[in-house]
Backbone bond lengths (Angstrom), bond angles and torsions (degrees), N, CA, C in turn:
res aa  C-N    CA-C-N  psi(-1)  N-CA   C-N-CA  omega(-1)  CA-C   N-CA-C  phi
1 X - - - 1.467 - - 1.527 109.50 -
2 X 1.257 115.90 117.93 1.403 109.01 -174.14 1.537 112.59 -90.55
3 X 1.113 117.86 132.66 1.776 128.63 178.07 1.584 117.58 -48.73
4 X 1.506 122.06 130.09 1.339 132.53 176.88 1.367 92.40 -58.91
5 X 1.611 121.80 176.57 1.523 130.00 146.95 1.370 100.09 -51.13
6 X 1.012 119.65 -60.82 1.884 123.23 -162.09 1.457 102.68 -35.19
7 X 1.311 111.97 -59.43 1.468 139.39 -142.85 2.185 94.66 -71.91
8 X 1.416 71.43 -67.21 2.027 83.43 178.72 1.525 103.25 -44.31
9 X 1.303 124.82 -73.30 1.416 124.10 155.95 1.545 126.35 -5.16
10 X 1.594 114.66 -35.86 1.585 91.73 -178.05 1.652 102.19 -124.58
11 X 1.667 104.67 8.12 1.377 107.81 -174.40 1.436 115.89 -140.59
12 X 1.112 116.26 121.97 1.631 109.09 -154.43 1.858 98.61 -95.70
13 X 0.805 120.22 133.67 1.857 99.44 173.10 1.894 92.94 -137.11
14 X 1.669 93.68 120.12 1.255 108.74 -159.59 2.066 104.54 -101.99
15 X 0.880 100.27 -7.24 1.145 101.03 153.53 1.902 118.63 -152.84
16 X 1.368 111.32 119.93 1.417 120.26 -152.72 1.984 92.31 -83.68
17 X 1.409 96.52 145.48 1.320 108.21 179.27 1.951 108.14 -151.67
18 X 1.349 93.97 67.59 1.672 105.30 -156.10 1.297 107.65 -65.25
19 X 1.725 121.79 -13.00 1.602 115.83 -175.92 1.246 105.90 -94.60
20 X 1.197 109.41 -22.63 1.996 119.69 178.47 1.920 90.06 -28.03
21 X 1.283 94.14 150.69 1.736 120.91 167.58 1.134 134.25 -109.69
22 X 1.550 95.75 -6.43 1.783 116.78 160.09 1.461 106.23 -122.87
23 X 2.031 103.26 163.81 1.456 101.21 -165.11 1.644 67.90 -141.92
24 X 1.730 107.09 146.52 1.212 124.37 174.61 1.777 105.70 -117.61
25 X 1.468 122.68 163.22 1.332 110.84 167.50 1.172 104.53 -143.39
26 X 1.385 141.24 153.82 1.321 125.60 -151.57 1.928 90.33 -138.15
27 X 1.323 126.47 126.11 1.469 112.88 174.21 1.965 107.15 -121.91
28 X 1.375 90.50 126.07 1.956 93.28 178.92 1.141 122.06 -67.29
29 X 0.959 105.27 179.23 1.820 123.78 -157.15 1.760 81.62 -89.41
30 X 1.466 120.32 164.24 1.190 117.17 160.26 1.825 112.23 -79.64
31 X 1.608 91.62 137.33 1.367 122.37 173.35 1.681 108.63 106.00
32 X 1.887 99.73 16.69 1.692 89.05 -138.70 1.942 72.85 -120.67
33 X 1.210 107.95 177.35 1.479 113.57 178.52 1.528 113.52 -159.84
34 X 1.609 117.87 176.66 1.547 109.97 -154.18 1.266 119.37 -71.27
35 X 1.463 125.50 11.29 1.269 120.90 -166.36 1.743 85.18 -112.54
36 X 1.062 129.01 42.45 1.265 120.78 174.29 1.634 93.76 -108.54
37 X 1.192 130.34 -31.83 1.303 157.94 -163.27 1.568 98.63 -77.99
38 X 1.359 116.46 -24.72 1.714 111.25 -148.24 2.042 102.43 -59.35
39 X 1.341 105.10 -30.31 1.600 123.96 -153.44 1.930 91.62 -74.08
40 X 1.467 100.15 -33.35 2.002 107.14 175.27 0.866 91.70 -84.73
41 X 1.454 154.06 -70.69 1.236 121.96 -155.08 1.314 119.12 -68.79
42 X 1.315 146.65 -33.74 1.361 154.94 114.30 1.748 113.83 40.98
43 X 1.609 89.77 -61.09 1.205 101.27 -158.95 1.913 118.23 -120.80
44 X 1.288 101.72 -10.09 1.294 128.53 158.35 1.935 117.52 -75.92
45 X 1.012 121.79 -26.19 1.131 138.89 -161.87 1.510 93.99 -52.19
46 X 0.927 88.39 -49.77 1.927 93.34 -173.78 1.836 107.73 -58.47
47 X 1.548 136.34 -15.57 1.001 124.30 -157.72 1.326 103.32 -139.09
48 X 1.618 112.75 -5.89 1.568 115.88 -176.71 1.330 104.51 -154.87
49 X 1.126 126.65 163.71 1.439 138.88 162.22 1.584 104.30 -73.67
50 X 1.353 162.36 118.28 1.400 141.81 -171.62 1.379 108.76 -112.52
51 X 1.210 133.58 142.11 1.766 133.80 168.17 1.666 117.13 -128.97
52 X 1.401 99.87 123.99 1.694 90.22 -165.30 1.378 90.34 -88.53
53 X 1.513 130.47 -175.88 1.461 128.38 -176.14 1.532 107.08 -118.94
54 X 1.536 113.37 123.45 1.546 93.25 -169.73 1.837 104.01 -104.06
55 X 1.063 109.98 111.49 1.609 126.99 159.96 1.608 111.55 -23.84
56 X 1.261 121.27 139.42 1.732 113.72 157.47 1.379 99.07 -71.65
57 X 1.224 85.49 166.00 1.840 99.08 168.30 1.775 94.60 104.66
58 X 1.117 130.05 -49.19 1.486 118.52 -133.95 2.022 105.85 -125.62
59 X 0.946 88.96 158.24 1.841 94.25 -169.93 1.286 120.60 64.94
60 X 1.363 107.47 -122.58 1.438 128.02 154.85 1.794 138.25 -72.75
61 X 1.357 103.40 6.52 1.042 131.96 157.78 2.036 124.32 -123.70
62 X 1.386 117.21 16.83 0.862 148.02 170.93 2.040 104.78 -43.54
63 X 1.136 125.00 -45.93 1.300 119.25 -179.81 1.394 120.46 -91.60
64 X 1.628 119.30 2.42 1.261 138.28 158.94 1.198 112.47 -52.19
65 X 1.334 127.29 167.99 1.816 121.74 -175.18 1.776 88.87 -129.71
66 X 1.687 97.20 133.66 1.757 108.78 -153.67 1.810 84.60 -92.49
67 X 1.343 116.33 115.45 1.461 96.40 164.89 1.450 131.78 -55.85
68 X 1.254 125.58 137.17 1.726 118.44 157.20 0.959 150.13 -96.58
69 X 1.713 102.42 42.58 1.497 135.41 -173.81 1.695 92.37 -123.69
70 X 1.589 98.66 122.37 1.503 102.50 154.29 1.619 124.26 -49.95
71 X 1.102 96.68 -49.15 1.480 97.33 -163.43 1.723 108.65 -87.89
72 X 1.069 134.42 -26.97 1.502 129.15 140.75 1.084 120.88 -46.99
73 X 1.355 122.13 -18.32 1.755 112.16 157.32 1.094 124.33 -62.38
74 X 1.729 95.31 -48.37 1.601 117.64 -151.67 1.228 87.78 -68.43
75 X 1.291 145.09 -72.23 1.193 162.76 -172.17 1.976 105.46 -43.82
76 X 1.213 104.51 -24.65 1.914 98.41 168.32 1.247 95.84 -92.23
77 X 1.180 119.85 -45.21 2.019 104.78 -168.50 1.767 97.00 -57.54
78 X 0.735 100.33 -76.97 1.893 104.94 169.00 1.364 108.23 -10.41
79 X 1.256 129.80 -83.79 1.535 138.50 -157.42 1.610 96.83 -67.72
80 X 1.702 123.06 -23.01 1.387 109.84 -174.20 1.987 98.79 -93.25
81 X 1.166 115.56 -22.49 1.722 105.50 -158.49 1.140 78.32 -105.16
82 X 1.544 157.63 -28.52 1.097 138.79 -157.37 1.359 126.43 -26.36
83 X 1.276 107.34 -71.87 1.723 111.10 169.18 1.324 133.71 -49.31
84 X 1.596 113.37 -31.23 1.527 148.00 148.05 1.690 101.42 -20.88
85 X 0.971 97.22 -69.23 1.689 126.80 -156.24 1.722 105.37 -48.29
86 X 1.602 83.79 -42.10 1.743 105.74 179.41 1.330 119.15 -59.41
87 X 1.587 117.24 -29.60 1.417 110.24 -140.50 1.543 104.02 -77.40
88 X 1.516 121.94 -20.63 1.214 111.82 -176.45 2.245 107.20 -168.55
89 X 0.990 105.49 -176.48 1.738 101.82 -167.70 1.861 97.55 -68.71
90 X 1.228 94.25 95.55 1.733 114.52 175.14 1.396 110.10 -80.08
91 X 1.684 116.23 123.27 1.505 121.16 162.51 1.803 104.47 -114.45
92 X 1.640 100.41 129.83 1.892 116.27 160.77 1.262 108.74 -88.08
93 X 1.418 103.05 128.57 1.701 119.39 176.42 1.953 92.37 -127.74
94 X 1.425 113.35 98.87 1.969 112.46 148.56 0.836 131.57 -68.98
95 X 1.477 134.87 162.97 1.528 127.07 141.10 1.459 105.01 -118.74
96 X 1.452 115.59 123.18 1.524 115.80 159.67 1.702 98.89 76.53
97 X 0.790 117.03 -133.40 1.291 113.29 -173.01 1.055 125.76 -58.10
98 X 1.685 104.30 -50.17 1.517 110.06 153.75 1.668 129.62 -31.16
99 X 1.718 115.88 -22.23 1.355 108.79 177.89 1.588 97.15 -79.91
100 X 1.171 120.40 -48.88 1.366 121.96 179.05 1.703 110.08 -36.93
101 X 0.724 98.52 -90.74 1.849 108.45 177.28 1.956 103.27 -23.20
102 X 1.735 105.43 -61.35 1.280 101.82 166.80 2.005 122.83 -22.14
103 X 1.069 86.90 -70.19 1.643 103.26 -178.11 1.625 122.00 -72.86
104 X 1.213 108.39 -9.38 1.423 99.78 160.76 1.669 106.33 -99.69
105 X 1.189 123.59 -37.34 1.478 122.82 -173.40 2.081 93.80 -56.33
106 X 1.512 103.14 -40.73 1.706 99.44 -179.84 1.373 96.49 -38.54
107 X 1.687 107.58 -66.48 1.670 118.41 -139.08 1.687 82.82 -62.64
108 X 1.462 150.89 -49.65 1.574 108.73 -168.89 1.432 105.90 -88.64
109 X 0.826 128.81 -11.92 2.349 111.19 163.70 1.287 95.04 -37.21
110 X 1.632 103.48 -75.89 1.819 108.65 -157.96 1.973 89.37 -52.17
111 X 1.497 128.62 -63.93 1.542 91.69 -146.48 1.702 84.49 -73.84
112 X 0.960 146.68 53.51 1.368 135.79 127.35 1.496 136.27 -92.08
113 X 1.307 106.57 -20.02 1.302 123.34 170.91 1.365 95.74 134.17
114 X 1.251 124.96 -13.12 1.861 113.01 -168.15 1.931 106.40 -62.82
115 X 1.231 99.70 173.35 1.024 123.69 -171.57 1.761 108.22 -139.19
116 X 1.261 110.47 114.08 1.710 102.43 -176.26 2.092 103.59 -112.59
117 X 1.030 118.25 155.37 1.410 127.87 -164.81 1.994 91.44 -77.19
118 X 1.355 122.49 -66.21 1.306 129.52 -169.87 1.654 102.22 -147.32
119 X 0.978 101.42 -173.73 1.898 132.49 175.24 1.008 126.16 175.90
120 X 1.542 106.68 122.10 1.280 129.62 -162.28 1.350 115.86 -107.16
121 X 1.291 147.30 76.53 0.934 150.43 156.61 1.452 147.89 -57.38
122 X 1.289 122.10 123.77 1.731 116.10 -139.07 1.611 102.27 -153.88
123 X 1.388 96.18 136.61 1.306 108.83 -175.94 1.577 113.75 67.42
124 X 1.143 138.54 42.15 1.238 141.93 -161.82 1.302 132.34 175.88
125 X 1.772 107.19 87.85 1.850 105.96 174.83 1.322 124.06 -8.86
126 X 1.336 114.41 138.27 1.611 119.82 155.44 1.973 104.18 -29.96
127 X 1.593 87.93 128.13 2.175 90.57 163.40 1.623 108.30 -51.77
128 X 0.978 128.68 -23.40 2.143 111.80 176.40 0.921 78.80 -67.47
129 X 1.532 140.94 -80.68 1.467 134.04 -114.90 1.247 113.11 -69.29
130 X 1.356 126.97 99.85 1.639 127.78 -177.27 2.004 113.42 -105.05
131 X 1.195 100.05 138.33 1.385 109.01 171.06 1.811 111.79 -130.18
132 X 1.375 82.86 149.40 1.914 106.92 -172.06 1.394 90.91 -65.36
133 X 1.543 114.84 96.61 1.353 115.93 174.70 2.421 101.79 -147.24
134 X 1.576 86.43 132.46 1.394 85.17 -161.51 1.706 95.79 -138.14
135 X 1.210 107.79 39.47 2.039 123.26 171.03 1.598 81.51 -43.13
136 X 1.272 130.90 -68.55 1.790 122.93 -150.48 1.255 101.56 -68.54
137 X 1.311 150.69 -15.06 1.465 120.01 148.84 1.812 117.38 -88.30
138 X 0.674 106.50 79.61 2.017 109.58 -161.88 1.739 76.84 -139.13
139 X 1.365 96.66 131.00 1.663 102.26 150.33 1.534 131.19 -63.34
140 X 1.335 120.29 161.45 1.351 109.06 -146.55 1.456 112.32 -69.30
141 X 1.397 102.15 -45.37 2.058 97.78 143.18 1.265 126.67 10.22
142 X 1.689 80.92 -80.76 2.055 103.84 -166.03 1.696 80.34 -46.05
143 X 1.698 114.75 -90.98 0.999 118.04 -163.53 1.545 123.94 11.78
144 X 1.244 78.26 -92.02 1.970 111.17 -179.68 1.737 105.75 -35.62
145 X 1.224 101.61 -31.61 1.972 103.46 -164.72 1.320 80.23 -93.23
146 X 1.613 153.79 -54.36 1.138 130.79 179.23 1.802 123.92 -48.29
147 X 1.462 98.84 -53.16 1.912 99.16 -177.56 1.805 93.93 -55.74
148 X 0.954 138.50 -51.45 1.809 133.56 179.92 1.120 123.75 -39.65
149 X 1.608 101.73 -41.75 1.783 102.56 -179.97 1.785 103.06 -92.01
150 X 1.070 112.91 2.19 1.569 100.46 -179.70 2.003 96.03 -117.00
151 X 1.225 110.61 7.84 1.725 118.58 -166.63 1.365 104.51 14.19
152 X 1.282 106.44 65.39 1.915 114.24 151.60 1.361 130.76 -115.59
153 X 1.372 100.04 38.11 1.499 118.66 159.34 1.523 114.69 -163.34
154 X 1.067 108.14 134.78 1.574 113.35 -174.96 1.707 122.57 -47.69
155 X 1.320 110.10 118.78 1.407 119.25 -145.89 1.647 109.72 -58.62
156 X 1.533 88.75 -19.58 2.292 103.23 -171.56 1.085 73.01 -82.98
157 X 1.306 158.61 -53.13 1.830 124.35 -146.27 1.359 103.10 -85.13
158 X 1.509 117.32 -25.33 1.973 110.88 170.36 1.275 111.48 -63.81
159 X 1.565 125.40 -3.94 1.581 113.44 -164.05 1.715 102.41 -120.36
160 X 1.461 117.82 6.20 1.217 134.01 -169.42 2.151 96.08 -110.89
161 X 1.091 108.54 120.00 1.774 125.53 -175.33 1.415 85.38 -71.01
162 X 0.943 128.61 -96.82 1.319 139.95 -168.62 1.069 130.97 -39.62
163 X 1.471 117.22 -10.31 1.676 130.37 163.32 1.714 101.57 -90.59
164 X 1.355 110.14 -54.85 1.470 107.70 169.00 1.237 121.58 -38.56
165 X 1.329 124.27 -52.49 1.435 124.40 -164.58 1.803 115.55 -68.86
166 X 1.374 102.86 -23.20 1.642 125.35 165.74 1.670 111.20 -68.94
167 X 1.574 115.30 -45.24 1.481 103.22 -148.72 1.995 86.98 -113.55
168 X 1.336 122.13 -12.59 1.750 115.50 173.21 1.337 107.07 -36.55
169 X 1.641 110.73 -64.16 1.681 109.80 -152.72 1.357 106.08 -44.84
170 X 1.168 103.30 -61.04 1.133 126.56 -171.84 1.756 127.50 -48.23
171 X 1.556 102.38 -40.41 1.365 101.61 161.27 1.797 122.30 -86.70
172 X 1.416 121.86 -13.10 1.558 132.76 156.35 1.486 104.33 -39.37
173 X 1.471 108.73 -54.24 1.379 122.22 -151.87 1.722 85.58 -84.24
174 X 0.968 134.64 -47.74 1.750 115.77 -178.26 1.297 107.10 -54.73
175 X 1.404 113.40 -50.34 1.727 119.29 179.62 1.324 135.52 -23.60
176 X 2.149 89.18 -45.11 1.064 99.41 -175.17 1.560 121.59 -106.03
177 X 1.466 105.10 -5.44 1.341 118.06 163.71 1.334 114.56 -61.91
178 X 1.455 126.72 -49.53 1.212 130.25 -177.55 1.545 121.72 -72.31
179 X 1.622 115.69 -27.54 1.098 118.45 -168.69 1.561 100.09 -102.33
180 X 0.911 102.16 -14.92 2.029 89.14 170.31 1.736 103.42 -100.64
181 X 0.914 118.61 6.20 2.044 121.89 179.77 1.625 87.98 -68.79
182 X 1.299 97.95 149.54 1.504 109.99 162.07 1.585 94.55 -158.56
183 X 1.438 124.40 164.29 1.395 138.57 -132.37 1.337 72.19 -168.74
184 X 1.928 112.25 140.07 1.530 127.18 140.87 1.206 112.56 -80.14
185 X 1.102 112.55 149.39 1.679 131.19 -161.18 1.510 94.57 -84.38
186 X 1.150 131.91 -10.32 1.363 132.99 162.76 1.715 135.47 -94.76
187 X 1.271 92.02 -1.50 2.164 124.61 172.39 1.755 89.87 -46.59
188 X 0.923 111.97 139.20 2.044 117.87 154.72 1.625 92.15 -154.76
189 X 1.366 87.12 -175.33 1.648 128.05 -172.83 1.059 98.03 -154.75
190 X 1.216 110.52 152.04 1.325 127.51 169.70 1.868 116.06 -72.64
191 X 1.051 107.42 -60.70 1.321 131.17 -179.02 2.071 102.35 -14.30
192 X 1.118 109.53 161.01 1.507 107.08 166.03 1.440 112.79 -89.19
193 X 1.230 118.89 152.79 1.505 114.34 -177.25 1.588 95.51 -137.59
194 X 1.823 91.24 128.36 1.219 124.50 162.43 1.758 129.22 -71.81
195 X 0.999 166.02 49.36 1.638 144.65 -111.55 2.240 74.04 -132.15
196 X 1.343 80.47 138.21 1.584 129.21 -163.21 1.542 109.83 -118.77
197 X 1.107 127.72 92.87 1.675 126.21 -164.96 1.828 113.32 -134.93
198 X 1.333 108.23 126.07 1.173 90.48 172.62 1.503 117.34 -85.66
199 X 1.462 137.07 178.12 1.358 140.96 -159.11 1.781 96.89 -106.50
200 X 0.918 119.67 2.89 1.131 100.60 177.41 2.179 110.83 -150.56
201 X 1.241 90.04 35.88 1.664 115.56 -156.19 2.158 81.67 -76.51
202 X 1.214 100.55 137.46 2.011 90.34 172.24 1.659 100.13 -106.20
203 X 1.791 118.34 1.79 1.253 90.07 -179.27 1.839 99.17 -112.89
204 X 1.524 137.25 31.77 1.410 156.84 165.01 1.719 105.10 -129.32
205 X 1.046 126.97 154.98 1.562 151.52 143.97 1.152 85.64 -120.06
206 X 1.753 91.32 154.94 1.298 125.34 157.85 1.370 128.99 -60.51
207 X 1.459 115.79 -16.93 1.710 109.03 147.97 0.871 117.33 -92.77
208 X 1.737 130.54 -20.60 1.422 102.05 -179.04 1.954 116.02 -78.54
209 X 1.247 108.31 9.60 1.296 124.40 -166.65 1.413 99.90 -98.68
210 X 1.254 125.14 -55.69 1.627 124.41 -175.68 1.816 100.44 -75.61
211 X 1.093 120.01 -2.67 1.484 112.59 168.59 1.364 118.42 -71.51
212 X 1.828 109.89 -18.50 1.630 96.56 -179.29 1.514 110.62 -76.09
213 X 1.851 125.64 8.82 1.565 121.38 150.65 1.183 120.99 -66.19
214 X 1.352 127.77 19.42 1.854 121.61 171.73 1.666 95.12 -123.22
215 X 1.640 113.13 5.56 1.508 111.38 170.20 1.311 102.61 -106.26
216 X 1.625 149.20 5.27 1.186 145.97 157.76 1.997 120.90 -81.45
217 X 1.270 109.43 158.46 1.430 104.39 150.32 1.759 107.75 -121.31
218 X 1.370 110.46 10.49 1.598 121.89 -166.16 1.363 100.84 -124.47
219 X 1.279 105.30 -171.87 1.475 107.05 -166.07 1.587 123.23 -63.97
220 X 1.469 137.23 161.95 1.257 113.12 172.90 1.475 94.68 -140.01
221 X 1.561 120.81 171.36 1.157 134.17 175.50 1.603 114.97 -165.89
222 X 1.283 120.13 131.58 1.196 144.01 -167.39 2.002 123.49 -110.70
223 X 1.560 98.19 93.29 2.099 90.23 -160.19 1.520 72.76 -117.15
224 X 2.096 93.61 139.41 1.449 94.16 165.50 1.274 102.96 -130.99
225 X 1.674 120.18 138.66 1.281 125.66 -152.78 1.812 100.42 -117.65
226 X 1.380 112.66 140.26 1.375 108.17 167.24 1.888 132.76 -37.08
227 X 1.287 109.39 113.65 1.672 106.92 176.19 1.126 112.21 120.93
228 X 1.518 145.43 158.18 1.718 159.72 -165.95 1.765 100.45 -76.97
229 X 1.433 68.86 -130.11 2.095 79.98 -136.40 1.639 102.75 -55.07
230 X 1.870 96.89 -35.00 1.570 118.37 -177.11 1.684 107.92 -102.01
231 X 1.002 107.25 66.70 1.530 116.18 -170.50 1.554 86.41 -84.74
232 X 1.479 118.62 -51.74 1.696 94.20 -177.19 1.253 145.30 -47.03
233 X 1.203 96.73 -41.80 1.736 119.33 158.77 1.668 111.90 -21.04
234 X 1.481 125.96 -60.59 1.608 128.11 160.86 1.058 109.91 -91.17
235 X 1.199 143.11 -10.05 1.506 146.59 166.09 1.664 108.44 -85.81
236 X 1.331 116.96 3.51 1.873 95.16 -178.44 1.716 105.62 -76.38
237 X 0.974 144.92 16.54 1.516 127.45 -171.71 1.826 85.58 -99.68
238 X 1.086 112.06 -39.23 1.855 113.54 177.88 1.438 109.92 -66.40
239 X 1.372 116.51 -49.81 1.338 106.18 -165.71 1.598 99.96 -81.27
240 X 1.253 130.88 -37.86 1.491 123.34 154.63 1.589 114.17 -32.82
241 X 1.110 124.35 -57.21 1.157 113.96 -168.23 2.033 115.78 -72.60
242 X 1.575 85.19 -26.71 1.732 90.41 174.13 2.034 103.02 -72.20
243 X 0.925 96.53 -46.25 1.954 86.82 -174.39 1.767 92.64 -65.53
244 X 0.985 129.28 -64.66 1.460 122.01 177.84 2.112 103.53 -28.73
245 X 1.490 105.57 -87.72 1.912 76.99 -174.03 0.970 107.75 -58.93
246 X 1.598 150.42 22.79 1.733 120.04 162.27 1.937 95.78 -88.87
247 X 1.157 110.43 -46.83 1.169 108.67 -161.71 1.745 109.98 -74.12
248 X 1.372 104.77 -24.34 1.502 106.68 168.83 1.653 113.65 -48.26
249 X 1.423 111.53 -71.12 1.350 134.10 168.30 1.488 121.36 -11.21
250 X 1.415 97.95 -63.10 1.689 113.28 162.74 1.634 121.16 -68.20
251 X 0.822 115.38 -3.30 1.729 129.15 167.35 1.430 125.37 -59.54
């Protein structure tokens, strides 16, 4: 199925695998964008078609204005992959915010009629679970000293002015998308949910992590892997190998 403009636009797929029988979608962490993804699709290629999700605000879409409403996101990734979504047995894998976004873009497929294979959600509390957290009004400072202590952005582009002054808005505006979202503690999907946590992450506990089982009506499962917020980062040869048997399976 070849991609609209719309579609290419919010989903980058960096290496094409058009006969694949599974379709993966990959959503970033806030501040983070689809080439964070490039190293999974890489290596998935062989077992899925993969599409990372590209955010306004950032790269090549950098002069776009990044909303700071969750759900005005959720609701553009939606209206652009929609048809996407269709073409064949689709699994969502987030990180961090990206799981968030994951699970609301689920909740309108399903009330549209879609049907998604799994979702894997990682690095990121159950949607109820909210904490008094307000990084998006922090001067750009704050900012920068927050992405460092959680290292989810490459430390040479925080120390470069002129890359900052391009990629801030844009991560303010995730900040504040994510930190003003709130979720009823009664929201589900059908879909099965995967949740991906590191053991020593300060922005997940291990309950607020097994809480995204009161956001399923399908199966759930809970793996917690050595290291913080970016535990995947030394953990990708595992979590590669976990999306590899899900997506095998469906083959």
């Amino acid at each position: 199925m070849t991609m609209s403009t719309e579609e290419s636009l919010w989903a980058r797929c960096f290496h094409p695998a058009p006969d694949s029988s599974e379709q993966l979608f990959c959503f970033p962490h806030a501040g983070g964008s689809a080439s964070f993804y490039f190293p999974v699709s890489a290596q998935l290629a062989s077992v899925a078609e993969v599409f990372a999700v590209q955010y306004p605000g950032r790269q090549d879409r950098r002069k776009e204005t990044s909303p700071g409403d969750l759900g005005v996101l959720a609701d553009q990734v939606y209206e652009a992959l929609r048809k996407q979504l269709r073409a064949r047995p689709t699994t969502f894998f987030g990180h961090s915010m990206g799981a968030t976004i994951a699970f609301e873009v689920a909740r309108r497929f399903e009330a549209d009629g879609g049907e998604l294979s799994h979702l894997f959600a990682s690095g990121r509390r159950a949607p109820s679970r909210h904490r008094d957290e307000n990084v998006h009004t922090l001067s750009d400072d704050g900012i920068v000293a927050e992405l460092k202590l959680l290292s989810g952005t490459n430390t040479a582009l925080l120390g470069d002015e002129e890359i900052l002054r391009m990629i801030l808005p844009a991560i303010r505006s995730d900040y504040q998308a994510i930190e003003t979202y709130r979720c009823d503690p009664d929201s589900t999907v059908r879909v099965p949910i995967s949740v991906l946590t590191g053991d020593n992450d300060p922005k997940t506990t291990l309950d607020e992590a097994q809480d995204w089982s009161r956001h399923t009506t399908g199966a759930f499962d809970l793996q917690v892997f050595p290291g913080g917020h970016f535990y995947l980062s030394a953990q990708a040869p595992a979590v590669i190998a976990l999306l590899r048997k899900h997506l095998s399976a469906g083959t």
